[in-house]
Kinemage of the C-alpha trace (Angstrom):
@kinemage 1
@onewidth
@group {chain A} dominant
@subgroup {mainchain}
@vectorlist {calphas} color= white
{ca unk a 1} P 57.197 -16.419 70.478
{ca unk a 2} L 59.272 -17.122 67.225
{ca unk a 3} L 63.245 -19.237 68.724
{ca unk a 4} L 64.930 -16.449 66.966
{ca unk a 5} L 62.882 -13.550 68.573
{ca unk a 6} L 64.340 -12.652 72.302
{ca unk a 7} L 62.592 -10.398 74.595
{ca unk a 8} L 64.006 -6.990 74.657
{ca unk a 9} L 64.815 -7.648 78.717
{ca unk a 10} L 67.114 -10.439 77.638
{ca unk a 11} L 68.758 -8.419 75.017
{ca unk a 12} L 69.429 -5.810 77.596
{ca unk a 13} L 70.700 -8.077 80.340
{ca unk a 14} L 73.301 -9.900 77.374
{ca unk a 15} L 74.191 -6.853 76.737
{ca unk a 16} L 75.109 -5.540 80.203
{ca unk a 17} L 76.852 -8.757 80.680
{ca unk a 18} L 79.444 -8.228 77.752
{ca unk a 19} L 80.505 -5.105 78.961
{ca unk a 20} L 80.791 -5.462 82.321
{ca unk a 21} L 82.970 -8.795 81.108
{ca unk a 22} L 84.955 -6.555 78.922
{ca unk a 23} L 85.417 -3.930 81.552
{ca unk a 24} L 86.821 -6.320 84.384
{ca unk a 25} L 89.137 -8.062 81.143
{ca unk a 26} L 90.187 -5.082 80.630
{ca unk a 27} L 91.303 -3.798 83.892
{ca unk a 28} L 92.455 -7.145 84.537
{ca unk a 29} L 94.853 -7.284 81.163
{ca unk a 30} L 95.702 -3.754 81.441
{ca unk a 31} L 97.147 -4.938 84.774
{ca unk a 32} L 98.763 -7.715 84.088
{ca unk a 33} L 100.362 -5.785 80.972
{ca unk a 34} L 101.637 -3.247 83.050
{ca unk a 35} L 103.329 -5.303 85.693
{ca unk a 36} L 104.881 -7.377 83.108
{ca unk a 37} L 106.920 -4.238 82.761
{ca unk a 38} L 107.426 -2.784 86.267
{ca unk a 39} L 108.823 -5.902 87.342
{ca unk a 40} L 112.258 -6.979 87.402
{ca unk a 41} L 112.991 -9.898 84.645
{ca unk a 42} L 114.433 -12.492 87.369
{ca unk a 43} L 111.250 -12.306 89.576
{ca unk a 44} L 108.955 -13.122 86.688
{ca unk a 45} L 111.608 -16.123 85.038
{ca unk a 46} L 112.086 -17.516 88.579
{ca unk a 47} L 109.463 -20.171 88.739
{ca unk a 48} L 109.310 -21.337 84.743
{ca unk a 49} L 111.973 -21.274 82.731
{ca unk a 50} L 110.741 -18.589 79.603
{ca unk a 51} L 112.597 -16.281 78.461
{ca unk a 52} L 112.273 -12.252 79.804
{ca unk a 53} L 111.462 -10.749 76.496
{ca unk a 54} L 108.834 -13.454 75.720
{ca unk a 55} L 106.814 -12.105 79.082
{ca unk a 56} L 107.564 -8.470 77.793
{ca unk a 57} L 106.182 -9.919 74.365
{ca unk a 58} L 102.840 -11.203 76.318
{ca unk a 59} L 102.278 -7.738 78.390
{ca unk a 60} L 101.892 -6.043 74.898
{ca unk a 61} L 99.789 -8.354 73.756
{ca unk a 62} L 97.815 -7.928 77.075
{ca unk a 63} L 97.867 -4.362 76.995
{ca unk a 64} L 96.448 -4.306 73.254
{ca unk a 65} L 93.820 -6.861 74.206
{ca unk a 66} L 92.494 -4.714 77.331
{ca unk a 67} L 92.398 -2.094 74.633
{ca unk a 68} L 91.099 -3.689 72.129
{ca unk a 69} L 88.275 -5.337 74.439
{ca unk a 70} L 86.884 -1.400 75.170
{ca unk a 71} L 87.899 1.380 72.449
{ca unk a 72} L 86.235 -0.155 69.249
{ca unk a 73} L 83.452 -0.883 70.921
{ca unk a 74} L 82.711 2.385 72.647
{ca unk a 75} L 84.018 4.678 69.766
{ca unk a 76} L 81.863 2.174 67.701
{ca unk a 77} L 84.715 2.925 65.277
{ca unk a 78} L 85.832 -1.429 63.771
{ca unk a 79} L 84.172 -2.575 66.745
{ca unk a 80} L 85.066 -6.252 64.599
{ca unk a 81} L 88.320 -5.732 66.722
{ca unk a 82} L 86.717 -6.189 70.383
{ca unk a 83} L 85.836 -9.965 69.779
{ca unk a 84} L 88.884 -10.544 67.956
{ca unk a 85} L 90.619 -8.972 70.971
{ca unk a 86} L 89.008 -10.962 73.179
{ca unk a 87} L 89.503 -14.028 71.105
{ca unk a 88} L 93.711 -13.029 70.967
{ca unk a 89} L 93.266 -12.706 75.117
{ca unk a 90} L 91.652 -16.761 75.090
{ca unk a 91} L 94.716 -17.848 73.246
{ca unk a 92} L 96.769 -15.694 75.876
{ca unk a 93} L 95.272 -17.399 78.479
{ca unk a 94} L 95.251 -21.340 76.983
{ca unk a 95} L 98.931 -21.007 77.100
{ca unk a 96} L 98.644 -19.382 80.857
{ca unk a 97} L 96.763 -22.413 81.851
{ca unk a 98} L 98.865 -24.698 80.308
{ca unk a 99} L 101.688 -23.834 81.890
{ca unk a 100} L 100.050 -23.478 85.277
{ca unk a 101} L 98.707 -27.012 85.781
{ca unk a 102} L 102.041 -28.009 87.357
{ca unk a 103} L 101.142 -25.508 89.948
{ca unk a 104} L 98.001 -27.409 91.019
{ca unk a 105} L 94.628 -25.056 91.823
{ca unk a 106} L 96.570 -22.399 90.444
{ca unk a 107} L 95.781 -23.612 86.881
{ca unk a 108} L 91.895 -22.826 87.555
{ca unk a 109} L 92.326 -18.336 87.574
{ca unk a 110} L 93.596 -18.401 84.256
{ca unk a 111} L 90.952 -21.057 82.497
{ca unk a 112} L 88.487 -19.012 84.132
{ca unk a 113} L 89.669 -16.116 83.000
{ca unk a 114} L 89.815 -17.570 79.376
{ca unk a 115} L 86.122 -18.420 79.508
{ca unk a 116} L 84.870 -15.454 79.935
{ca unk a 117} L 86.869 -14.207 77.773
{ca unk a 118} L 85.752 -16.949 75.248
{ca unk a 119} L 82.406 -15.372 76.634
{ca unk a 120} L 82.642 -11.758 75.085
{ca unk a 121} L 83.859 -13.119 71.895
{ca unk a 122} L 81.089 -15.155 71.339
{ca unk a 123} L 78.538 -13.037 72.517
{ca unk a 124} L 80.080 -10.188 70.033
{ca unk a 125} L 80.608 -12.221 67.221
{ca unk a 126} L 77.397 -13.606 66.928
{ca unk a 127} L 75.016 -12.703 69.867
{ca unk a 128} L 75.347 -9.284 70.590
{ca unk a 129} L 77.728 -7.175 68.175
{ca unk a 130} L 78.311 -3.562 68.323
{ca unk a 131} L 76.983 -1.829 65.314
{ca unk a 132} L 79.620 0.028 63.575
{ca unk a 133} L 79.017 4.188 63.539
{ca unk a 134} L 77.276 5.418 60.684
């Protein structure tokens, strides 16, 4: 079998795993987007010392990346945007590590989170893209 040939099973299973990633990033972002606005401003600054608009400022970007991880894809209409959603939501979640690490073990959910994240924009960039309509 030619390197560059894969066996349609494999294709298949890649391509079950990008969307069940971009599902669960999804529901996860959409989440996190939301509660960045349903809670009050002093519970979320209490622990670090940002700023209140800059966590409203990162629950739109999460709520555009949960978004943007499903819609183009599915409507297959710029499904470009997915990976470049997901790659948005890996920056997101550098900075979420970043500033975790003080916090110990609590630094690992949001590197995880980033990787597979880094996941679905590889695998749609160059693995596994979605075909645009038409």
């Amino acid at each position: 079998m030619d390197e560059g040939v894969r066996p349609i099973g494999a294709a298949k299973s890649l391509s079950v795993a990008l969307w069940t990633a971009q599902i669960f990033l999804a529901v996860l972002f959409l989440f996190a987007g939301v509660m960045k606005f349903v809670m009050p401003v002093a519970e979320m600054t209490k622990q670090n010392s940002l700023p209140g608009w800059f966590f409203h400022f990162i629950g739109v970007a999460e709520l555009f990346g949960g978004v943007g991880l499903i819609a183009p894809a599915l409507f297959r209409l710029w499904p470009g945007l997915t990976p470049i959603a997901a790659c948005g939501l890996v920056i997101i979640m550098a900075g979420a590590t970043v500033i975790s690490m003080p916090m110990g073990w609590a630094a690992l959910f949001p590197f995880l989170v980033g990787v597979v994240a880094a996941f679905v924009t590889y695998g749609r960039f160059r693995l596994k893209p979605i075909q645009p309509r038409g």
